[in-house]
C-alpha positions in Angstrom: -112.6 -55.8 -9.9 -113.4 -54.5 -13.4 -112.3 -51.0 -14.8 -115.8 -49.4 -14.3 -115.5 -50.9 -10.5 -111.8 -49.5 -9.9 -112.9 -45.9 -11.6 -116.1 -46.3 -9.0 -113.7 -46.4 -6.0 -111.1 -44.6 -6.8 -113.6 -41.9 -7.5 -115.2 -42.5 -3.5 -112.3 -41.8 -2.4 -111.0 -39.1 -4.2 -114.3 -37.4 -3.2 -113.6 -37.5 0.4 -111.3 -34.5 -0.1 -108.4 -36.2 2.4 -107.3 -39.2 0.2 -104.0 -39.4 -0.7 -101.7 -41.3 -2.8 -101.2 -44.3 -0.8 -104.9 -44.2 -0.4 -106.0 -46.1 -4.1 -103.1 -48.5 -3.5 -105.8 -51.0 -2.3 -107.7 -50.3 -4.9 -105.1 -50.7 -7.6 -103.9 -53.5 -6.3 -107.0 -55.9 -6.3 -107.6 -54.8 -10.5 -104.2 -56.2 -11.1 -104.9 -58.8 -9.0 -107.9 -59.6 -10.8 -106.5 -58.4 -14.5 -103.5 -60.6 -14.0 -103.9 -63.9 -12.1 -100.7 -65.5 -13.6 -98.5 -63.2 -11.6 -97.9 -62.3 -7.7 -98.5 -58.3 -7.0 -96.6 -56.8 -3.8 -97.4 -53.7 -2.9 -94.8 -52.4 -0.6 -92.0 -54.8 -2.1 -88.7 -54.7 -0.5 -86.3 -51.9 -1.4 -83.9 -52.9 -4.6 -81.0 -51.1 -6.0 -82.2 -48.4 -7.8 -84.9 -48.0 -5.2 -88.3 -48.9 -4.2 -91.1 -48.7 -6.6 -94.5 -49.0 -5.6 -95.3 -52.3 -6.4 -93.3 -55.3 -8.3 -95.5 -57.5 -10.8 -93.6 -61.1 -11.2 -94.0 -64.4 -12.3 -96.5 -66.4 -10.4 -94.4 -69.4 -11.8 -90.8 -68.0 -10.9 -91.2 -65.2 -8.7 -88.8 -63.1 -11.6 -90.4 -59.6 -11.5 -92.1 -59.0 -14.5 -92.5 -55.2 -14.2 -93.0 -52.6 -12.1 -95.1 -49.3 -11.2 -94.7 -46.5 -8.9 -98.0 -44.4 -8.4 -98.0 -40.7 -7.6 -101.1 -38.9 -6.2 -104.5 -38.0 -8.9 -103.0 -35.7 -11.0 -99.5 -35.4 -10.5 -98.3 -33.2 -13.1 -95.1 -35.2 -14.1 -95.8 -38.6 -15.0 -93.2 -38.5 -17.8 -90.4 -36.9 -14.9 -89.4 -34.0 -16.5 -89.7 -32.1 -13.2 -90.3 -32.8 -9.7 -90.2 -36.0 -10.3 -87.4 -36.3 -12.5 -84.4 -37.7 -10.8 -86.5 -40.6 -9.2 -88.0 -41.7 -12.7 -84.7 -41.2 -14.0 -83.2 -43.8 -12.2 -85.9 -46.5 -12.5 -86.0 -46.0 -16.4 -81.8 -46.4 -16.4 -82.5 -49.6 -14.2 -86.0 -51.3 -14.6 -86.6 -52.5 -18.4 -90.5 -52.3 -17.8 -91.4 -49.9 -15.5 -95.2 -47.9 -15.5 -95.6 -44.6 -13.6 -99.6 -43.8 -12.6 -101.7 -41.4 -11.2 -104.3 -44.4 -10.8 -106.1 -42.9 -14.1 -103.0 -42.7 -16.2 -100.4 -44.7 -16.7 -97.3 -44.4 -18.7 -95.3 -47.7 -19.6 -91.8 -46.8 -20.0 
């Protein structure tokens, strides 16, 4: 799947006017899939101290995570966690060294 293919189904979805934020996890999934083929992506990964991300991005070699991302619904105002989301985003950034927060359209690397 190639950008102009994710923005094409995320967009079908979105349309439907019932999707919801664990909706475009397929959809996100297969471009990283695709994008990165040296590296495993879980969606769903097991809970880890701080807590449970989204998805874990990790060595296809190792299995050492690599990064991580935690995806909030189209348009969630607070991708940076200054607000509602603020204590959750808090404690990945005090725990994860690479950690990206998305909407499925933005995403912000921290």
């Amino acid at each position: 799947m190639n950008i102009e293919q994710y923005i094409k189904a995320i967009n079908e979805q979105f349309r439907t006017g019932i999707a919801r934020e664990h909706s475009y996890r397929p959809m996100l999934q297969q471009l990283l899939d695709e994008q990165l083929p040296s590296f495993v992506v879980t969606n769903e990964p097991a809970r880890i101290d701080c807590g449970a991300p989204d998805f874990i991005i990790s060595s296809e070699k190792t299995n050492t995570p690599v990064f991580y991302i935690e995806a909030k619904d189209i348009d969630d105002r607070d991708l940076d966690g200054r607000k509602e989301n603020k204590e959750q985003f808090s404690r990945y950034k005090k725990s994860l060294d690479h950690i990206i927060f998305t909407d499925y359209l933005d995403f912000h690397l921290w």
